[in-house]
N, C-alpha and C positions, 0 to 999 in steps of 0.2 A: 487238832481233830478236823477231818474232813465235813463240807456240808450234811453230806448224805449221811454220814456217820450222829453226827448230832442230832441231824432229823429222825435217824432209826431210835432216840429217847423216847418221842413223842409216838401215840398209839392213836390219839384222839385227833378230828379232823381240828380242832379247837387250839388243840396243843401247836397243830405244826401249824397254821396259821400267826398266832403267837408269835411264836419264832422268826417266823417269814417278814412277818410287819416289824418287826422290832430291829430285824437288818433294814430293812428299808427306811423306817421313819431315821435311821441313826444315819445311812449315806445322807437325806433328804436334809436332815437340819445339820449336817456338816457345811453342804452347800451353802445352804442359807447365813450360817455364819461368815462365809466368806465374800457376801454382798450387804452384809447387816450393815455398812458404812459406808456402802457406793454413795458417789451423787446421783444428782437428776440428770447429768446427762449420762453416765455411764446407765444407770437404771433405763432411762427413757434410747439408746442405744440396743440395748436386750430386746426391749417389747420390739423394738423397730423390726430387729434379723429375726425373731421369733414370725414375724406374721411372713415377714416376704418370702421368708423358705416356704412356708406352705399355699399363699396366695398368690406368688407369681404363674404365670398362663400355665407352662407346661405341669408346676404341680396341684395346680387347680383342678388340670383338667384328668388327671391321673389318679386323684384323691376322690371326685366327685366321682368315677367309676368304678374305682373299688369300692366305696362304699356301698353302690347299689347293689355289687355283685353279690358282696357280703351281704349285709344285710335284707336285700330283696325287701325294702321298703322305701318308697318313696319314687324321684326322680331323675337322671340326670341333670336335667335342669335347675329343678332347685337346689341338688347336692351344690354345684357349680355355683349359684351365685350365692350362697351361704358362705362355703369357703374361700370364695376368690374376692365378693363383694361385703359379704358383713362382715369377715373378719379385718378387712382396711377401712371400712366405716366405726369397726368399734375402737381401732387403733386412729384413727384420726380425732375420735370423742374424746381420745382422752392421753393425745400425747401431751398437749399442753398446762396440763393439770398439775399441776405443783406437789409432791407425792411425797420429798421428801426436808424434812426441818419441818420449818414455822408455816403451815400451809393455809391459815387462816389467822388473821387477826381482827377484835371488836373493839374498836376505841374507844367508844362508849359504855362499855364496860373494861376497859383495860385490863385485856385477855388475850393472849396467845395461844394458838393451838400447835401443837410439835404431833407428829405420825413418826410412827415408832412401828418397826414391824411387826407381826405375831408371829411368826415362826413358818411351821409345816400346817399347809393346807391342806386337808382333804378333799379332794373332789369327786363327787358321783356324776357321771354321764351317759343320756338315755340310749336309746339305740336309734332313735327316731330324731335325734339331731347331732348324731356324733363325729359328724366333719369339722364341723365349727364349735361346739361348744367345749373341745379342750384348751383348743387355743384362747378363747376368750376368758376363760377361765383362769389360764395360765398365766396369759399379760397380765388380766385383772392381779393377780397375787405376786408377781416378781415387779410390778407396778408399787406394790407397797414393799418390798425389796424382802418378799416372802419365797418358799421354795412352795411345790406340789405336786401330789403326787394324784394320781389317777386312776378312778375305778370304772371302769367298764361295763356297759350291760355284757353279758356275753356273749349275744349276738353280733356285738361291734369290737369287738376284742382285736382283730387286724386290723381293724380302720383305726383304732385308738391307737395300738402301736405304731404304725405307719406314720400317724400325724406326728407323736411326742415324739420319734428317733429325729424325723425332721428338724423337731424346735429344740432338741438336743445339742446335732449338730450345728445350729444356726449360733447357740448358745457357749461352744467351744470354740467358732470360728469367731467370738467378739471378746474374746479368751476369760469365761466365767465357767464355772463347773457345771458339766453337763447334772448332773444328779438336781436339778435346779426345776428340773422336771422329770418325774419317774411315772412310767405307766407300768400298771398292775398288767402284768401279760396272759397268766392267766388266773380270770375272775372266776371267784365261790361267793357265797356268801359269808360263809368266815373271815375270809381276808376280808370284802368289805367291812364288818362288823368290825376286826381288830384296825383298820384304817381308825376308822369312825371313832372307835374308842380310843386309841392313841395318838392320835394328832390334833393341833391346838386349835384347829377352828374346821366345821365343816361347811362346802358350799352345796349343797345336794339339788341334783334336777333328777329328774324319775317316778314313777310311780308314787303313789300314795304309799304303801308298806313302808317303802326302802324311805321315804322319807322322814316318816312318822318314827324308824329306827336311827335315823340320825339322832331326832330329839330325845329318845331315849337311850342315847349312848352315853349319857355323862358328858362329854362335849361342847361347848358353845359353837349349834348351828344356824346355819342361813338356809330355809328350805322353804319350797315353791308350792300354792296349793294347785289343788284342779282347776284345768282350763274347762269353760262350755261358755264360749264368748255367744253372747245377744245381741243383737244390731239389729236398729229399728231406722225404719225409713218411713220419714213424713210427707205432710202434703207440701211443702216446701223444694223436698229436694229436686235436683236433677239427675230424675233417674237412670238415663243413658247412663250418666255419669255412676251411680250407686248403683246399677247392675254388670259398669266393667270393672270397678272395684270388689264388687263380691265375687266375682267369679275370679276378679287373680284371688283374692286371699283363700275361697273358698277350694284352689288348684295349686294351690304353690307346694310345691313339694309332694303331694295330693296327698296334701290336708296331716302329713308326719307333726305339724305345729300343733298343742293343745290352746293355740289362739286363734285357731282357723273357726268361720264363722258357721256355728253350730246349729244356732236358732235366726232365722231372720221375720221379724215384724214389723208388717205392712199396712201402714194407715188405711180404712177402708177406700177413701174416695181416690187412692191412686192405686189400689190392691189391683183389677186386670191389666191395666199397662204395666206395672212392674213386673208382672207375671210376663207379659210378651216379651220387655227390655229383658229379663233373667233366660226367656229359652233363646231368642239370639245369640247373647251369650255362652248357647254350650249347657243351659240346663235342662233337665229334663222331667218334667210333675209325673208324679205317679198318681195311679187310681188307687181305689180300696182293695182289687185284690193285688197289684204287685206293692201296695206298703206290707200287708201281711206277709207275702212272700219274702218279701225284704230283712221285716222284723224278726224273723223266723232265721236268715242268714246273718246280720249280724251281731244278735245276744243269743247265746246258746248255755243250757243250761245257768240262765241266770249271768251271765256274764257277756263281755264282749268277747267277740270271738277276735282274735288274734290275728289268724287267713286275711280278715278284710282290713287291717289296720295299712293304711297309705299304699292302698292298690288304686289301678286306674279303674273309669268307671265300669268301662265295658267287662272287667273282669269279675268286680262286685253284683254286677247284674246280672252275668252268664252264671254265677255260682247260686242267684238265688230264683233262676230259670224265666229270666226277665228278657225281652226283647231290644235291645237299647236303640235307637236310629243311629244311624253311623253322626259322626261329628258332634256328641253328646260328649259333654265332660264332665257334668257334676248331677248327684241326683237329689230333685225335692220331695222333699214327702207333706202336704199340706195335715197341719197337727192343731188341734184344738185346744190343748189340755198340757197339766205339767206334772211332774210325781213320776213312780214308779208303774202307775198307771198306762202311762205316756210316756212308751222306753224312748221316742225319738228325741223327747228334750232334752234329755241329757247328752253326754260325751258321745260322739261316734268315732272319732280317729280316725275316719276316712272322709268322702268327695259325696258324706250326703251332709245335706239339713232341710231340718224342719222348716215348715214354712206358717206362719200363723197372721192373722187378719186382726188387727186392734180395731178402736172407732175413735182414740185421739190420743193425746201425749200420756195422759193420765193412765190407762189401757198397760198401755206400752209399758209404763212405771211398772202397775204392776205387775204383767205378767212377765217382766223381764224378773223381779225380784222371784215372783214364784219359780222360777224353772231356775235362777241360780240357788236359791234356797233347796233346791233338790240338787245340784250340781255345780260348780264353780262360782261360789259367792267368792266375793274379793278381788278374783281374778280381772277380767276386762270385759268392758261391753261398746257396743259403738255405737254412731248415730246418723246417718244422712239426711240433713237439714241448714237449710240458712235461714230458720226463726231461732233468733236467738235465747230467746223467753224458752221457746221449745228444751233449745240444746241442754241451758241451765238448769229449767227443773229436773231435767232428763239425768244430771250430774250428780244436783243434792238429792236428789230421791231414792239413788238407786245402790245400793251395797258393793259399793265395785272401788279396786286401786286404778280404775284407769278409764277413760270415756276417751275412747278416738274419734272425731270428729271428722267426718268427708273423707277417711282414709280407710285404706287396707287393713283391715286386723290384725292378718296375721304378720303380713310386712311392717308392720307400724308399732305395736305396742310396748315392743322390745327396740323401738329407738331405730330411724331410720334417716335419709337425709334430707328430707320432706319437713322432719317437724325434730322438738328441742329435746323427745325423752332419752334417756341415756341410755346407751344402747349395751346392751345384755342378751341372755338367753335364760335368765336366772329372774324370775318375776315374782316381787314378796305378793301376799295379798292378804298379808293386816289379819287383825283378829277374825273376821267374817272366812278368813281360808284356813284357818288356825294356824298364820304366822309373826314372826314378831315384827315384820318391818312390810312396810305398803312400795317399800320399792325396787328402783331396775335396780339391781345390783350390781356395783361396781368394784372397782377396789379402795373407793374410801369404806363399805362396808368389810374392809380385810385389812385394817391394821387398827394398832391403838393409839389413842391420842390423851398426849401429854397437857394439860390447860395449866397455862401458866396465869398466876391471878397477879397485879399490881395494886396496889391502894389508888385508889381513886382520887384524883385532883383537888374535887372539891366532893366531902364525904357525905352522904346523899340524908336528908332528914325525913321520919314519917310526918307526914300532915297533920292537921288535927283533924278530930276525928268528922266533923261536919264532910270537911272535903275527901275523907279516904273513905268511910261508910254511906255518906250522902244523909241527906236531912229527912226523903221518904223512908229509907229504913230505920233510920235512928226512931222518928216518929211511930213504928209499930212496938215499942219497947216503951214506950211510953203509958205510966200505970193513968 
C-alpha cells in the first residue's frame, strides 16, 4: 500500500500526524541502533563533520542569510556568529568529555557510572535562534550516541531543513546513517505533539505553551523557563566598561536571545554617568510621552506584539511614531515599578529596556526579585561590580540559575569563551521557572547512567549517638 493510500485511512489531522511520527521515530531509532556501540572516537568523529558542515565560512555565511531572509528576525551579524562561532565553541566544550562507558568514577564511595544512551530525542526549536540551536542540540544527543529528530517553529521550517540536510550529509560522509538526524519539514502542531508524545526524551526551547506541552506529553522532558534577565550596576563598577557590555548583549542579534538584558538597575550615586556611558553607546532615553507611544506598539491587546520581536531600533520607533537620532541602537525606557502594572519589566524580545534607579545592593535584591517574580524567575540576572560583598549577596539573594558577573548576558549565560558555563541554548531554571534542573543543558542531560556499586574497603560504622546527633540536641529531649 502506497503512502498516500494509507494516509487516505486517516480523516483526522491527529490521525495522519500519528502515522507520520510513527514512520519517522521508527527510521530515527533504526539509526540509533546502529551507533548504540560506537566508541568515543567514532562518536566524538560525527559531532566533529556535524558542526564543520555547517560552521565552516562559506556555509556560515550562507546559513546566516537565509535565515534572516526567512524568518525576518534578527541579524546577519548575530545569525553569523551563532552559527560559525557558537556552534565550534559548543563543540570544543565538549569534545573532550568522555560520553561513552565508565564516565565518572567515586572512590570514595566505590562507584562507577556507565552512560547508556536514550534513544530518540525530541527536539523543539525557536524561530528566534534557529541557526544554531539544531546543531547544538543534535551534537548534544549523538554525543550520548542518541538519534533526533527536529521540530521547527514554522516560521523557521527552511532554515531548519537547510541546517539538518547539511549535518545529514556531514553524517553519511563519516559513514553513519543519515536518519541520525531527521527534521520535521513541515511543522503543525500535531506533528509536534505526536513527536513529543512518542519519543523517549524531550529537549524543548520555545515559548512557554509549547513548552509547558512538552511536560504534559507523558514524556521525560528538559524544558527552559522565561528569559527577562536583570542586570544591576554598582557604585563599584567600570561603567565605560558595563555600558559596552550592555549594549552588545542588549544588540546581539537585536535582542532574538530571551537573555538579552531586559531590565537594567543603576545604583543612584553613579545613575547620570551611566546614563551618558549607555547613550554613547547607541542608546537612546525616552520621555513620558514616546514611553506611552512605545507601550502602546509593543503589547497590543494584551500581548506582545510579534512585528517588534528582534527588529532594529529605528524600525521599532518609526512604527510607534518616534523620532529616533540617526546612530541610536537600543531604546530606554526609565521605569519605576514591576507587575502587570509596569508592562516594561517584563519580556520585550526586542533592542528596548527598562531602566530603573536603586539606592544600594539591597534595592537591587529586591527589585530584581520583584520584576522576575512577575517574569523570568530562575532564568539569569547579572551584575557589574568589583565589591565582592556586593556580588555575593547579590547571588544568594536573588531567585535566579545563573548571576553573570562583568559579562555580557546575553553572550555569556549560555556558556562562552570568556567564562567555565557550559555552553548551550537550552537554559533549565529550577523550580522558580517551573523546571526540573537549574542547568545549561548538555548531553550529559541526554543519556542514562548505569551506577555501578562495590562494597567498600573498609565497611563504614554509625557513630554513637553523642557524635552523630551532638550533645545540644540530645540535651533538648532531655525530661
Amino acid at each position: 500500500m502506497s503512502k498516500s493510500d494509507q494516509l487516505s485511512n486517516f480523516h483526522e489531522p491527529e490521525d495522519i500526524a500519528v502515522h507520520e511520527m510513527e514512520e519517522l521515530i521508527a527510521r530515527s531509532r533504526a539509526a540509533q541502533e546502529q551507533i548504540a556501540n560506537y566508541t568515543q572516537e567514532q562518536v566524538d568523529g560525527l559531532i566533529r563533520a556535524m558542526v564543520y558542515a555547517v560552521a565552516k565560512e562559506d556555509r556560515a555565511e550562507e546559513i546566516a542569510q537565509f535565515t534572516v531572509e526567512e524568518t525576518e528576525l534578527g541579524n546577519y551579524t548575530g545569525k553569523y556568529l551563532k552559527i560559525h562561532r557558537k556552534t565550534r565553541a559548543t563543540l570544543f566544550d565538549i569534545i573532550n568529555d568522555k560520553s561513552v562507558g565508565v564516565i565518572e568514577e567515586l572512590p570514595e564511595r566505590n562507584i562507577v557510572k556507565i552512560a547508556k544512551p536514550i534513544g530518540v530525542i525530541g527536539a523543539l526549536s525557536p524561530s528566534t535562534n534557529p541557526e544554531a540551536t539544531p546543531v547544538i542540540k543534535a551534537i548534544s544527543a549523538i554525543k550520548g550516541r542518541n538519534s533526533i529528530i527536529v521540530a521547527p517553529h514554522p516560521r523557521a521550517k527552511l532554515t531548519n531543513k537547510k541546517i539538518c540536510d547539511y549535518m545529514r550529509d556531514a553524517l553519511e560522509r563519516m559513514g553513519a546513517p543519515a536518519d541520525l538526524v531527521i527534521a520535521i519539514e513541515t511543522p503543525s502542531m500535531e506533528l509536534t505533539n505526536e513527536l513529543m508524545r512518542q519519543c523517549d526524551r524531550i529537549l524543548a526551547t520555545g515559548g512557554g505553551p509549547m513548552v509547558k506541552a512538552a511536560y504534559s506529553s507523558g514524556t521525560p522532558a528538559l524544558g527552559v523557563g522565561v528569559g527577562n534577565a536583570v542586570i544591576t550596576v554598582d557604585d563599584s563598577a567600570n561603567l565605560e566598561e558595563a555600558a559596552e557590555k550592555i549594549r552588545v548583549s542588549k544588540t546581539l542579534d537585536l535582542a532574538a536571545s530571551c537573555s538579552s538584558d531586559n531590565s537594567v538597575l543603576l545604583f543612584e550615586s553613579i545613575y547620570d554617568d551611566m546614563i551618558a556611558q549607555l547613550e554613547r553607546e547607541g542608546g537612546y532615553v525616552l520621555d513620558d510621552v514616546e514611553k506611552k507611544k512605545l507601550e502602546k506598539t509593543i503589547w497590543q491587546d494584551g500581548r506582545l506584539n510579534v512585528n517588534i520581536v528582534a527588529q532594529p531600533a529605528h524600525k521599532i520607533a518609526g512604527m510607534a511614531g518616534i523620532e529616533l537620532p540617526e546612530g541610536k541602537q537600543f531604546l530606554i525606557v526609565p521605569e519605576t515599578g514591576a507587575g502587570p502594572d509596569h508592562l516594561f519589566s517584563g519580556e520585550k524580545m526586542s533592542v528596548t529596556m527598562a531602566l530603573y534607579k536603586v539606592k544600594d545592593i539591597e534595592e537591587a535584591i529586591a527589585l530584581t526579585n520583584d520584576i522576575q517574580r512577575y517574569q523570568g524567575q530562575g532564568h539569569s540576572c547579572g551584575i557589574y561590580s568589583y565589591n565582592d560583598d556586593n556580588i555575593m549577596r547579590y547571588a544568594e539573594a536573588t531567585r535566579t540559575s545563573r548571576v553573570m558577573v562583568n559579562q555580557p548576558q546575553a553572550a555569556s549565560n549560555s556558556g562562552n569563551l570568556w567564562n567555565g558555563m557550559r555552553q548551550t541554548f537550552s537554559l533549565g531554571c529550577g523550580s522558580w521557572g517551573g523546571n526540573a534542573t537549574n542547568n545549561n543543558i548538555t548531553w550529559r542531560d541526554l543519556i542514562n547512567e548505569t551506577w555501578v556499586s562495590k562494597p567498600l574497603t573498609v565497611t563504614k560504622a554509625i557513630p554513637d549517638d553523642e557524635e552523630l546527633f551532638g550533645a545540644d540536641v540530645m540535651a533538648k529531649f532531655e525530661d
